[in-house]
Backbone as a ProteinNet text record, in pm:
[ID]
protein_1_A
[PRIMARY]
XXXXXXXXXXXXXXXXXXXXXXXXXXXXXXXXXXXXXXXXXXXXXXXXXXXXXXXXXXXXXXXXXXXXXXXXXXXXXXXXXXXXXXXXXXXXXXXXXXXXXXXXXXXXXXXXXXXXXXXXXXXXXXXXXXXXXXXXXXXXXXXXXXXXXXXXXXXXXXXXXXXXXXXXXXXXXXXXXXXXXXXXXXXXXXXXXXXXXXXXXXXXXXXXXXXXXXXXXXXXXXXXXXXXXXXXXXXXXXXXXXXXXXXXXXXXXXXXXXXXXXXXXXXXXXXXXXXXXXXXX
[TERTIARY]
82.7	0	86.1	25.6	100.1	-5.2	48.7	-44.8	-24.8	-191.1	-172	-84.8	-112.7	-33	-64.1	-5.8	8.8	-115.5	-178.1	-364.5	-323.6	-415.3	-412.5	-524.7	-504.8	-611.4	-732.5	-801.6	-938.9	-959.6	-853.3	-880.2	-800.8	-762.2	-730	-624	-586.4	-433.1	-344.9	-254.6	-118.5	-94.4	-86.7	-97.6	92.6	94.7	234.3	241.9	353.2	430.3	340.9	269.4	206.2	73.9	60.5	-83.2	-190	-309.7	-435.1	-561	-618.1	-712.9	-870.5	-912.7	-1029.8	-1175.2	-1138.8	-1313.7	-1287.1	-1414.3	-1400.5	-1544.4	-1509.4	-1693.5	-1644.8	-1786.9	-1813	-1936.3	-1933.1	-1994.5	-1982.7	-1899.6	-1876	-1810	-1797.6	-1743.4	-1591.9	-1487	-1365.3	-1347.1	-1274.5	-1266.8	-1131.6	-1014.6	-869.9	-859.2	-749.4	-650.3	-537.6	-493.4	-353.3	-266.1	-357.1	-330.1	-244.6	-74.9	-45	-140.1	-111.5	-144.6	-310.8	-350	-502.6	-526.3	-685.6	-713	-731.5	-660.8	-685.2	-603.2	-556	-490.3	-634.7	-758.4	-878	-947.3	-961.3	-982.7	-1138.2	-1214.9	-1368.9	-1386.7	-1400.2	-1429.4	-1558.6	-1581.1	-1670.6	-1613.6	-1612.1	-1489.8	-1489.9	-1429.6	-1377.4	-1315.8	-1329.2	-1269.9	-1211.2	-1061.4	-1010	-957.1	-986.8	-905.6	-861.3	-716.2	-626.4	-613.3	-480.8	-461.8	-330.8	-254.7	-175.7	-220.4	-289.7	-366.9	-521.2	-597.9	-673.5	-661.8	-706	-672.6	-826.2	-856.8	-960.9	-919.5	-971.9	-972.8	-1065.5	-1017.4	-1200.9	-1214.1	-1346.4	-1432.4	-1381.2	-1362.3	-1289.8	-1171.2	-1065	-983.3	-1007.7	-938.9	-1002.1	-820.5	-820.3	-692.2	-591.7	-519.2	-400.6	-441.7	-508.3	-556.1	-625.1	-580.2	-702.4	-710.1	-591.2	-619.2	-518.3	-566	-520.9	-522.9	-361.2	-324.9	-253.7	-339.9	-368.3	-325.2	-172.6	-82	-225.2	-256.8	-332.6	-263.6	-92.4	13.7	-1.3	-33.2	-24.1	-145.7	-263.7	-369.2	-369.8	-436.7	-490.2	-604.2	-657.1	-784.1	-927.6	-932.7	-1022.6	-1176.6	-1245.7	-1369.7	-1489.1	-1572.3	-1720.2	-1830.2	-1850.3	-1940.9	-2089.1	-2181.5	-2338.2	-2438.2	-2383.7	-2461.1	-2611.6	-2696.1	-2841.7	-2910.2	-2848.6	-2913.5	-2785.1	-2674.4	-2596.9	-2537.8	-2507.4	-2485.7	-2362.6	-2382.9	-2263.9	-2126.4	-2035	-1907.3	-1811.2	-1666.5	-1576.4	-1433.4	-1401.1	-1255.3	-1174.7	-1051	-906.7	-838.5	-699.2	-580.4	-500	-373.7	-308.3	-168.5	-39.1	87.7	139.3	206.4	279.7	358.5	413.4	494.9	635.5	738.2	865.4	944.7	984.2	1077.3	1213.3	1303.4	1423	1507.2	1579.4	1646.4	1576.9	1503.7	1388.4	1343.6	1403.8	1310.8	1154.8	1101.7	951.3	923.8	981.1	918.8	859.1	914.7	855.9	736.3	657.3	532.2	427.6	316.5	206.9	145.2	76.2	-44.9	-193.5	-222.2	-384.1	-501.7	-626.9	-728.2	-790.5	-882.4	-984.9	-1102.9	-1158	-1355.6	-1383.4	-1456.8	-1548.1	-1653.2	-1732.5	-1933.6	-1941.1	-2054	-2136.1	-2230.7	-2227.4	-2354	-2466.2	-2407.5	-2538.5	-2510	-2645.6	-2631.4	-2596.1	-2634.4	-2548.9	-2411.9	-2362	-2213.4	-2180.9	-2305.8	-2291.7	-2177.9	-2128.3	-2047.8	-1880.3	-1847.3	-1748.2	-1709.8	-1791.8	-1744.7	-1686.2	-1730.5	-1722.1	-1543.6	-1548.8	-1437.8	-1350.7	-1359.8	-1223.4	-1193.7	-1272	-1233.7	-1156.3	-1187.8	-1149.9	-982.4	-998.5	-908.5	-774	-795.2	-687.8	-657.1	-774.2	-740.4	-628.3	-636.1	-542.1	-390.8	-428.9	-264.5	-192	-255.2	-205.3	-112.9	-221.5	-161.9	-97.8	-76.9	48.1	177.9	131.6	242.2	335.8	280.2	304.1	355.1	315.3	394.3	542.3	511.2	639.3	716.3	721.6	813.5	868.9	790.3	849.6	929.8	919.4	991.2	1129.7	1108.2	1236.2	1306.1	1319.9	1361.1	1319.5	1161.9	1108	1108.4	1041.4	945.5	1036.1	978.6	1111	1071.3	1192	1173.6	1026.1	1001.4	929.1	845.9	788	689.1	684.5	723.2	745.6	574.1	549.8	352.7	351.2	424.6	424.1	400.2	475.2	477.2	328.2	257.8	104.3	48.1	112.4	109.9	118.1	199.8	174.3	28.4	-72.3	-167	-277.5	-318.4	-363.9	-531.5	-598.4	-752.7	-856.9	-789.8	-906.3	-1008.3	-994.3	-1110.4	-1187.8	-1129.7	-1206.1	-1289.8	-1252.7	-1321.6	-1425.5	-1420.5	-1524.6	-1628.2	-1595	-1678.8	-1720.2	-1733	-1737.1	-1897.3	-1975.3	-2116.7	-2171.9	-2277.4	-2336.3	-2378.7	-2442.2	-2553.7	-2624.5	-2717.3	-2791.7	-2817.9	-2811.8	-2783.7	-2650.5	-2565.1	-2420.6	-2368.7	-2349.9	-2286.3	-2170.6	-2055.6	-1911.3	-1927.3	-1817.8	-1772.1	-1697.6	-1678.4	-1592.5	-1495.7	-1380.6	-1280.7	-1239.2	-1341.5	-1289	-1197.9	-1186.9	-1041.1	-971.5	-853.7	-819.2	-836.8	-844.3	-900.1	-824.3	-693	-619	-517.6	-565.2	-466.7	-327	-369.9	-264.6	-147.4	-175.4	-62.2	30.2	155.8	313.5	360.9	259.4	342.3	271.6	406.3	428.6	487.1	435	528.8	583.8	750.4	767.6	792.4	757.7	839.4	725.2	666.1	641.3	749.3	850.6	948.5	951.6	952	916.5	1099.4	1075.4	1147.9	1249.5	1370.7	1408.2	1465.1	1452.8	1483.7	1588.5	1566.5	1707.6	1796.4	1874.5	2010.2	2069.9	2063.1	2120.3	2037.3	1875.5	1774.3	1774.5	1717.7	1714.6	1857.5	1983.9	2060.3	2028.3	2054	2073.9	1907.5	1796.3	1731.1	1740.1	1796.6	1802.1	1924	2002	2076.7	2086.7	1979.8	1957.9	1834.2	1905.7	1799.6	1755.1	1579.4	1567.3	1516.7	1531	1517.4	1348.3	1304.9	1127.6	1110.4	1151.6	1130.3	1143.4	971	997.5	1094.4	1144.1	1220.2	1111.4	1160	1090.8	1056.5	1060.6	976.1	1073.3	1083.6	1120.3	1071	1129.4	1065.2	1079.7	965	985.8	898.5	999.2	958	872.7	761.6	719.9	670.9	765.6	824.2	714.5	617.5	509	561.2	608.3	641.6	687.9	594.1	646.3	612.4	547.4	527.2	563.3	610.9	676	589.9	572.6	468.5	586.1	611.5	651.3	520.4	610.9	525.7	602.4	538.6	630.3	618.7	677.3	621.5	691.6	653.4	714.8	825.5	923.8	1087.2	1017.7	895.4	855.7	842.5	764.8	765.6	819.4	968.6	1095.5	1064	1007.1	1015	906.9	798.3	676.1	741.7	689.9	721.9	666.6	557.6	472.8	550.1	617.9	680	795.4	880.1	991	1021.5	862.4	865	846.6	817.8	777.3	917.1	1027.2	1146.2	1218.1	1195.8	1288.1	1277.6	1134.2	1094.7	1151	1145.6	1192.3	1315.3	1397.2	1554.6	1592.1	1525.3	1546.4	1522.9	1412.5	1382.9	1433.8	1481.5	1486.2	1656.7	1660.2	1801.6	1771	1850.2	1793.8	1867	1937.6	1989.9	1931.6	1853.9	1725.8	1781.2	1768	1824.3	1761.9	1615.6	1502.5	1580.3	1632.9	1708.4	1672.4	1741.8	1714.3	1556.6	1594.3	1433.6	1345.6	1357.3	1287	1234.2	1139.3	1030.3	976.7	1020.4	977.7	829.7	746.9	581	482.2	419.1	269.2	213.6	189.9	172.2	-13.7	-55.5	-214.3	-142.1	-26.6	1.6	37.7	142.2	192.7	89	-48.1	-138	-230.3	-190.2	-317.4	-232.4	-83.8	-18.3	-94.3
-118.7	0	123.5	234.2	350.5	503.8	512.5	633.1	756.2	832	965.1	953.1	844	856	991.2	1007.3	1134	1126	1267	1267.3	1400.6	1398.6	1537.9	1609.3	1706.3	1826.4	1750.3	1690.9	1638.4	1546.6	1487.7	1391.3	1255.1	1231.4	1081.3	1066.7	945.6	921.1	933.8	965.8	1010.3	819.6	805	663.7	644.2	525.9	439.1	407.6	392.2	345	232.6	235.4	98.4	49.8	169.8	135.2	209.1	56.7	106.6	97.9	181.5	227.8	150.5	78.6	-1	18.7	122.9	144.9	252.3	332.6	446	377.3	395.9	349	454.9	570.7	644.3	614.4	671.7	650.2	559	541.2	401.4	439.7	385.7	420.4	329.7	371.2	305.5	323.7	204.6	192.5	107.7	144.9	82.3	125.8	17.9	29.3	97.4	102.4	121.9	229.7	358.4	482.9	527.4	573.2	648.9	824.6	887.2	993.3	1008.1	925.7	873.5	844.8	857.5	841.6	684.9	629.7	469.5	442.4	460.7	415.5	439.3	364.9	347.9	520.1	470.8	588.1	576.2	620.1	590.6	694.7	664.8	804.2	753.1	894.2	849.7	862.2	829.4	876.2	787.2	784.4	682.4	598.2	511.8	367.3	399.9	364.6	377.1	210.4	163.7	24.5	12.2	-51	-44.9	-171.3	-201.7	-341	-358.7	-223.9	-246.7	-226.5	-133.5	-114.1	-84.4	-42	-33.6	146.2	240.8	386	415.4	419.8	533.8	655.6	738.8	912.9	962.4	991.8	1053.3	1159.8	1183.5	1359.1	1425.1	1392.3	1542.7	1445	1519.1	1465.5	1446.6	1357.7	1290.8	1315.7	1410	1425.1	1496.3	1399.3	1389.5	1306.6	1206.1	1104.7	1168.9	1158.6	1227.5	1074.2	952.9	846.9	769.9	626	461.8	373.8	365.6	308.2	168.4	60.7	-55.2	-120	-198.3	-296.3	-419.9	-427.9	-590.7	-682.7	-660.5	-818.8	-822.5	-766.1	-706.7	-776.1	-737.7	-798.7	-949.3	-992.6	-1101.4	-1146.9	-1204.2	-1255.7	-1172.1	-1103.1	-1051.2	-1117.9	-1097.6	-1147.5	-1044.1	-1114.9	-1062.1	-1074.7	-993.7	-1027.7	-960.3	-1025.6	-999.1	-993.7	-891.3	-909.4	-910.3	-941.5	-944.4	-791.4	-738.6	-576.3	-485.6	-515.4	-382.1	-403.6	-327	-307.5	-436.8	-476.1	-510.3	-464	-514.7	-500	-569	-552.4	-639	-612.8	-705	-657.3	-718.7	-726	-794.6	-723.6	-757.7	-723.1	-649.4	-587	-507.4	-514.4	-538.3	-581.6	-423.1	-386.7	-213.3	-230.5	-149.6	-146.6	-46.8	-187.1	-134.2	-45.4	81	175.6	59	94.2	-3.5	47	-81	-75.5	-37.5	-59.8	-36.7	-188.9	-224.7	-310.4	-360.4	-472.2	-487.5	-508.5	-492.3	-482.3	-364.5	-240.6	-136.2	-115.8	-205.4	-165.7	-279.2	-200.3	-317	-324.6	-470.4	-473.2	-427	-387.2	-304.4	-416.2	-397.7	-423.1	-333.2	-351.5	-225.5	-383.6	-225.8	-257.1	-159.3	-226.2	-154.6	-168.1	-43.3	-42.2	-11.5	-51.2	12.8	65.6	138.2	228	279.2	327.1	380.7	314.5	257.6	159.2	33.9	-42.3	-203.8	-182	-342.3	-379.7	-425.1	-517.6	-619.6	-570.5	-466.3	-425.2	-458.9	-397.3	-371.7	-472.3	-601.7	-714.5	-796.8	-873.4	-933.6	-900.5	-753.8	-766	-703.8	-656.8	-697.4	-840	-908.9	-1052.7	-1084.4	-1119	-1141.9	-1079.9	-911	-883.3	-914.5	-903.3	-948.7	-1149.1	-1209.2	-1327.8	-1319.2	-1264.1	-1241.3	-1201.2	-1097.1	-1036.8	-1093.6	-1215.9	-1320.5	-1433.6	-1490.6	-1544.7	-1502.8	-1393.2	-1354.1	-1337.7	-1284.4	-1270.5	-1444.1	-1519.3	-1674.1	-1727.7	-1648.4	-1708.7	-1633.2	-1508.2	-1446.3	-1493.9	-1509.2	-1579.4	-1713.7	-1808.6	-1935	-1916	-1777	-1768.1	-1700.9	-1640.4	-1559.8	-1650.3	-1840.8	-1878.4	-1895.8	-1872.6	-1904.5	-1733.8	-1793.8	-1630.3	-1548.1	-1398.6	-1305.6	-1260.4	-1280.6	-1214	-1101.4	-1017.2	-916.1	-895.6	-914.1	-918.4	-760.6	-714.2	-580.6	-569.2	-448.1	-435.8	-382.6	-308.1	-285.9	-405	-510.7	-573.2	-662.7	-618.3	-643.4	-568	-443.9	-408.8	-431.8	-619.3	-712.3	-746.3	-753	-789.2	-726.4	-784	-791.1	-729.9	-607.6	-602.8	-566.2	-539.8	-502.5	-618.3	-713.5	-785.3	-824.9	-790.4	-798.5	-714.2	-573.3	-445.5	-455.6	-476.1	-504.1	-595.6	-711.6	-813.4	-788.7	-723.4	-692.2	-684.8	-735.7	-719.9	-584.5	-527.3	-339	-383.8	-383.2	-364.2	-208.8	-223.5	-110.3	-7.6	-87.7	-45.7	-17	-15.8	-16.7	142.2	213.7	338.4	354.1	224.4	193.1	277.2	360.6	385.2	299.8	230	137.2	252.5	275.9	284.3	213.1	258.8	251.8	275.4	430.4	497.8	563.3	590	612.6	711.7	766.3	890.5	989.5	1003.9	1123.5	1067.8	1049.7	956.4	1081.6	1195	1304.5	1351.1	1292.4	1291.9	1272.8	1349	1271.4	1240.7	1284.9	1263.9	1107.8	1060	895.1	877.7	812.6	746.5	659.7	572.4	492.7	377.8	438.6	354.6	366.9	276.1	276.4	374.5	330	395.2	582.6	605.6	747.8	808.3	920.8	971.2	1082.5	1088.9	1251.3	1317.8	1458.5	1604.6	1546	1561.2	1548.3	1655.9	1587.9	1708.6	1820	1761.7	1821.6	1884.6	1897.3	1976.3	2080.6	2074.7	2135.8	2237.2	2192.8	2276.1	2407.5	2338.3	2431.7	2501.9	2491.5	2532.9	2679.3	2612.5	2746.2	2822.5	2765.4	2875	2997.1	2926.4	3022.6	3126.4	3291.8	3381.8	3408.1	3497.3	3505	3720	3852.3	3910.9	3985.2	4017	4044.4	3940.5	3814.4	3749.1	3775.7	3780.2	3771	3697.8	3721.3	3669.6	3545.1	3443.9	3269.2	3224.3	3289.9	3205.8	3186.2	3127.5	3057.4	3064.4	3112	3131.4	3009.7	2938.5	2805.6	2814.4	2771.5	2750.7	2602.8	2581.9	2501.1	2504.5	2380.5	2400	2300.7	2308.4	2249.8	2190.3	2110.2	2101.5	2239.3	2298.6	2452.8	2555.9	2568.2	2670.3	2697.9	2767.6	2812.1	2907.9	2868.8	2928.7	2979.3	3049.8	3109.9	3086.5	3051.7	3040.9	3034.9	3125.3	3167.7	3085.9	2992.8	2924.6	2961.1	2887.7	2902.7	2784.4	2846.4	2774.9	2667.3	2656.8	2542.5	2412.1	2444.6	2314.4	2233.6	2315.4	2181.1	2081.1	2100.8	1980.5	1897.5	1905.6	1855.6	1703.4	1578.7	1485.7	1481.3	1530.7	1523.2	1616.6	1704.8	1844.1	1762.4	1689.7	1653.5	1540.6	1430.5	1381.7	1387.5	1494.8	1608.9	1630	1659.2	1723.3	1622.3	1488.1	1407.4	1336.9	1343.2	1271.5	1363.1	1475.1	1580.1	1597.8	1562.6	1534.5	1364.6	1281.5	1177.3	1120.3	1232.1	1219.4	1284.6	1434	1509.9	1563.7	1572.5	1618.8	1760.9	1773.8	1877.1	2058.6	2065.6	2148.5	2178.3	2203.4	2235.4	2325.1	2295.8	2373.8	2542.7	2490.6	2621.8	2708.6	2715.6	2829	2743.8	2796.5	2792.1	2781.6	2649.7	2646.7	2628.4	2522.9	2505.8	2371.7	2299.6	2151.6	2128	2037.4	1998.2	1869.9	1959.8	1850.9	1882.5	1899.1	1951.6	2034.5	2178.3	2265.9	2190	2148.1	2081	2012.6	1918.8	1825.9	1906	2048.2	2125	2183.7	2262.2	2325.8	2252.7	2095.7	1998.4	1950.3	1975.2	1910.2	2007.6
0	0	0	-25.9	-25.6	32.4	178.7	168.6	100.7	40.3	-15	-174.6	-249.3	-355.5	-462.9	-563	-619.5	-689	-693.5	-800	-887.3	-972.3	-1060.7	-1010.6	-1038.8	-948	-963	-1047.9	-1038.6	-1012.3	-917.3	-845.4	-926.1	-1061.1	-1041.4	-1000	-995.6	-962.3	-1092.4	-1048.9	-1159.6	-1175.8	-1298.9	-1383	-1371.9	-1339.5	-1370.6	-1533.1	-1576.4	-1695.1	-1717.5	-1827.9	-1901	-1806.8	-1723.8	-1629.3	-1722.6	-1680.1	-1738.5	-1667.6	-1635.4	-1546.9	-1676.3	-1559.8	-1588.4	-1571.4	-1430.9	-1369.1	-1278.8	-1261.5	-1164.1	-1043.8	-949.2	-877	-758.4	-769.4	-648.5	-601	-470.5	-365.6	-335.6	-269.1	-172.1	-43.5	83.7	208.2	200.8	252.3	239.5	408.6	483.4	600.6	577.7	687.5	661.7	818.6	819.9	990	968.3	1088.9	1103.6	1029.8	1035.7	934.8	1070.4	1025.1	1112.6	1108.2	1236.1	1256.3	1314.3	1286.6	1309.5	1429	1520.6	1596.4	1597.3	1701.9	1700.7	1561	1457.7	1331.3	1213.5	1261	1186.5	1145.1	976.4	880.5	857.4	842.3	758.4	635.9	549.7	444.4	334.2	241.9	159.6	18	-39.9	-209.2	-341.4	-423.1	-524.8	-515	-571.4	-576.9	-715	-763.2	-920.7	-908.1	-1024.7	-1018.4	-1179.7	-1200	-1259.1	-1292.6	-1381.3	-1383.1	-1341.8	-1264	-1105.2	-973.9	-978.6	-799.6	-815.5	-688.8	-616.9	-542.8	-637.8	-518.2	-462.1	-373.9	-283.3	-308	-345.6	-331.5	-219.1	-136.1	-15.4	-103.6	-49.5	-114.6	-45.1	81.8	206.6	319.5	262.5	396.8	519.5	562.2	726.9	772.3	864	892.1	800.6	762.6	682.8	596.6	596.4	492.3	367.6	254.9	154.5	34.9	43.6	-97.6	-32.2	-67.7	3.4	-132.7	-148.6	-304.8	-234.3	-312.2	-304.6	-396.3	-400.2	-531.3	-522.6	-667.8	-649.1	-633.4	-688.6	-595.4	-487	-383.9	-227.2	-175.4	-197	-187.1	-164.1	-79.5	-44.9	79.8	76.6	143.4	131.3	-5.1	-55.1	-56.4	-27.4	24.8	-21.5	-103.5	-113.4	15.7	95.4	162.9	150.2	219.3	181.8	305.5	397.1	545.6	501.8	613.8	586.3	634.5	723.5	775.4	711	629.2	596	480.8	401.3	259.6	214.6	90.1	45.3	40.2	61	68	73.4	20.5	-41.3	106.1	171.9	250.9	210.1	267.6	260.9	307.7	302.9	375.4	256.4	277	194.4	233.9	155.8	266.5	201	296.3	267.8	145.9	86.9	-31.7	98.9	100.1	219.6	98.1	152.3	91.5	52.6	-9.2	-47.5	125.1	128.8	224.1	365.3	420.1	462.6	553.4	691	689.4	741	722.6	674.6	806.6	889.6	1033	1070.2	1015.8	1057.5	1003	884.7	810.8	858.7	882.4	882.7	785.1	805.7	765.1	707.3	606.3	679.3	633.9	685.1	668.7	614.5	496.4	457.6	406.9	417.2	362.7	240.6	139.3	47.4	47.5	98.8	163.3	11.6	-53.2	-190.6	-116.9	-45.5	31.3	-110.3	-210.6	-322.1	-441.9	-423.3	-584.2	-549.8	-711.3	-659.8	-701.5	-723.3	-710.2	-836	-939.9	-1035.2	-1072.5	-1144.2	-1213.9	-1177	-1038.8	-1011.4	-958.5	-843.4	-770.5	-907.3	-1043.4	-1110.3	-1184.7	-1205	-1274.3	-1138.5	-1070.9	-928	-900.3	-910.5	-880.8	-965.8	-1127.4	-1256.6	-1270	-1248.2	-1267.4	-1165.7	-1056.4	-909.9	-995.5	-993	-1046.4	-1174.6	-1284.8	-1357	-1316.4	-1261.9	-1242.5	-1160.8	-1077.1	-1043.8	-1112.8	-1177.1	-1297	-1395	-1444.7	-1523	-1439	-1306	-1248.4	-1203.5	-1141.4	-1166.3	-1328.6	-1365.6	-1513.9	-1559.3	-1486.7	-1510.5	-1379.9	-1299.7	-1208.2	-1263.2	-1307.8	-1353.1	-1454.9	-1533.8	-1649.3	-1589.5	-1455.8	-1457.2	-1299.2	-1300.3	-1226.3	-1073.5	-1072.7	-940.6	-861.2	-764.4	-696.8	-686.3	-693.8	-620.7	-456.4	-416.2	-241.9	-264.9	-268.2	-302.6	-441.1	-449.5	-568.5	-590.4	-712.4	-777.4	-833.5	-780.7	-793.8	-945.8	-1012.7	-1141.5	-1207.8	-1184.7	-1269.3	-1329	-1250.8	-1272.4	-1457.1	-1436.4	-1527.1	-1678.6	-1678.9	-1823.2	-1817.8	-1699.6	-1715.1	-1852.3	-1947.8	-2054.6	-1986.2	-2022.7	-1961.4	-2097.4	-2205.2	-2297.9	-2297.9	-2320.9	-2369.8	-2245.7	-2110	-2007.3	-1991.5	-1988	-2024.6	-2108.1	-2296.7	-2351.3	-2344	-2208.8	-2221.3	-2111.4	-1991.9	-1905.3	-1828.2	-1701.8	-1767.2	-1712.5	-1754	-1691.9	-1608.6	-1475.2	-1410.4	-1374.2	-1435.5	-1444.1	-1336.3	-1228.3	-1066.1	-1048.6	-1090.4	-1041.7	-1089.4	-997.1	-1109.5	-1113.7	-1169.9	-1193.3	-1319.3	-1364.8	-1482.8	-1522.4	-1680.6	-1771.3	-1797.6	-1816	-1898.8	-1985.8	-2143.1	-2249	-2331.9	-2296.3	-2330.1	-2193.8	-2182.6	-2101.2	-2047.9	-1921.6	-1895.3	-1861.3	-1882.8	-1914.8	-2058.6	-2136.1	-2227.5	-2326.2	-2322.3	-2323.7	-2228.9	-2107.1	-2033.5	-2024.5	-2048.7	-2044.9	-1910.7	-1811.4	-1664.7	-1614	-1602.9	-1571.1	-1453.7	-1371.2	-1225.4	-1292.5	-1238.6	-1259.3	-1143.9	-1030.7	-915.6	-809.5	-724.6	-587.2	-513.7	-513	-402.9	-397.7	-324.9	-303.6	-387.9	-455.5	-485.2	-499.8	-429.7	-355.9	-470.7	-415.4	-520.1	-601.1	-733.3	-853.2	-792.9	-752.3	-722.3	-860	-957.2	-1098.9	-1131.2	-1128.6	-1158	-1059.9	-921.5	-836.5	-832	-802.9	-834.5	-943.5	-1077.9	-1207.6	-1197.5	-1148.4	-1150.9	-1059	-910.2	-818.5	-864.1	-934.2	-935.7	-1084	-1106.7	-1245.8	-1223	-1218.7	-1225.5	-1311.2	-1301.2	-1461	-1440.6	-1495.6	-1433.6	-1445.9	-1340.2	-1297.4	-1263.4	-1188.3	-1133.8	-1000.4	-919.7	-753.4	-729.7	-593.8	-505.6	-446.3	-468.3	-423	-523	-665.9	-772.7	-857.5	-950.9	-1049	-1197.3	-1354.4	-1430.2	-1492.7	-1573.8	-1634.2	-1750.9	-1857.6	-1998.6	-2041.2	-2098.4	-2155.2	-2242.2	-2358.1	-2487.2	-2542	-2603	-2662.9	-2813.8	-2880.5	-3075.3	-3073.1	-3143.9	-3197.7	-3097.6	-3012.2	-2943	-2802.7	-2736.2	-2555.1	-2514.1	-2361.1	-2279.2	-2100.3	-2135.7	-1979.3	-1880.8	-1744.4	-1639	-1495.4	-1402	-1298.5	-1166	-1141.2	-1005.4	-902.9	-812.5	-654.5	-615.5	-609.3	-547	-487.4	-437.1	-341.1	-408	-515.7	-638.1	-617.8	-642.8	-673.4	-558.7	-458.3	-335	-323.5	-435.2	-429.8	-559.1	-471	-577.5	-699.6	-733.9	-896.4	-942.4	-966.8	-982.4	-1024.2	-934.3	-933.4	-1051	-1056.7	-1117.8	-1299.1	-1287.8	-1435.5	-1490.7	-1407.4	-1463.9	-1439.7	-1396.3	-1412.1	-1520.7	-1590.9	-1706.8	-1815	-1801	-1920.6	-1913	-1820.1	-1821.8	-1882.1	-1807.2	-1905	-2052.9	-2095.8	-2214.6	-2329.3	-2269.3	-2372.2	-2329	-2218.5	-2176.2	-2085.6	-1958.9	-1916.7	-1995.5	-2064.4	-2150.2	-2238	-2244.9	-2416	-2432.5	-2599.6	-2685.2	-2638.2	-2619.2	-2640.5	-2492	-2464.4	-2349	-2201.7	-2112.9	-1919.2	-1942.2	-1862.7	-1733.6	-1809.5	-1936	-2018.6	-2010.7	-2005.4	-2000.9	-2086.9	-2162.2	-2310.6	-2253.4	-2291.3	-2237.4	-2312.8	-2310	-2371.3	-2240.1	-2319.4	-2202.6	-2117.6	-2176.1	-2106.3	-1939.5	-1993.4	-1892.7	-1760.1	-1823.2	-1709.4	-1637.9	-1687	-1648.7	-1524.7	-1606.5	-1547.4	-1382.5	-1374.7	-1269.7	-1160.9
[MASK]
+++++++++++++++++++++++++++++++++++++++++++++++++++++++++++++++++++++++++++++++++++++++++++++++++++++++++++++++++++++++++++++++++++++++++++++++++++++++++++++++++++++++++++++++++++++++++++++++++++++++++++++++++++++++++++++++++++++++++++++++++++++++++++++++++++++++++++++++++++++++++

């Protein structure tokens, strides 16, 4: 699991390398243990459910604390259970094993337990292909282990990500009661900003540097002027020195340094992206 993983202002989660987002289902209640900072550890919220064919994210509608989204590897997952009380709504639990930082050991992480209430509406939709799909990325993942010499210590949650979902998607069944959204097409599919790692990721020293130390002049004092270089067209835009320390930020200019080189031709403090993606971070 990963608390608070990275979202775009409207809420989804910022998509991994070769991740494909399958279903959206709101209104539902999300209930998990063992949240640091939390009263007792135990969270209750009301929000989105996003499911992928690597994780499981909750988004709440309103932060509870510090808590605002509970990102869920489907390798991680296990003892997933449909249940069907007779006086209270349907709902799906299981357990979730932490995603341990590298070097990191797994003693310091627990466990969690969560619940999925369908408090509005039915389920047909979403129970059928969570099952289906967790069942799959199982089995690909078992096939890629036998291919690469038997289990690995740690099961890498990306790697769910060979999991194959179109024809699950198109075959998928409606229930008319259910108000799951299908993802047919992807729902930010213009986006160049890609996670590539679970592991949390610290300030590029080579960015952060050449960034602070380059002035630009009418630039306040704390901000930063930054070019984004669209094909043919550049858009100046003035941010706040603070950026650089925000991981989605960080992760923007590490992709545009690995891709393009951080020296653009087009002058200083320049981000070769599609200005939509920068606007939308």
């Amino acid at each position: 699991m990963a608390l608070n993983p990275q979202l775009f202002p409207n809420g989804m989660p910022v998509p991994f390398v070769n991740e494909m987002f399958v279903l959206a289902r709101d209104g539902v209640e999300f209930e998990v243990d063992k949240i640091p900072g939390n009263q007792g550890g135990h969270v209750k919220a009301k929000g989105t459910i996003y499911l992928s064919n690597v994780r499981m994210v909750f988004v709440a509608n309103k932060p509870v604390g510090d808590f605002f989204a509970f990102d869920m590897p489907l390798l991680h997952v296990h003892g997933e259970k449909f249940n069907q009380p007779i006086f209270f709504c349907n709902n799906i639990s299981g357990q979730v094993e932490p995603v341990v930082p590298e070097n990191q050991p797994r003693a310091l992480y627990s466990t969690h337990s969560f619940k999925i209430l369908f408090k509005e509406g039915g389920c047909g939709t979403f129970v059928p292909l969570f099952f289906n799909l967790i069942g799959s990325v199982r089995q690909y993942n078992q096939h890629y282990q036998q291919a690469n010499s038997g289990p690995a210590p740690h099961a890498d949650p990306l790697q769910a990500a060979q999991t194959p979902v179109d024809e699950m998607i198109r075959h998928a069944y409606v229930d008319p009661n259910d108000p799951t959204k299908i993802f047919l097409q992807q729902p930010t599919p213009d986006s160049q900003l890609r996670r590539r790692t679970y592991q949390p990721r610290p300030a590029e020293p080579s960015i952060a540097k050449q960034l602070g130390k380059r002035s630009s002049s009418g630039v306040p004092k704390g901000y930063l002027a930054v070019y984004v270089h669209d094909v043919s067209k550049m858009r100046g835009f003035v941010i706040p020195e603070s950026y650089l320390n925000q991981p989605s930020f960080q992760e923007l200019l590490s992709q545009a340094e690995e891709e393009f080189g951080f020296d653009h031709p087009m002058g200083a403090h320049t981000i070769p992206c599609k200005e939509d993606t920068f606007i939308s971070w």
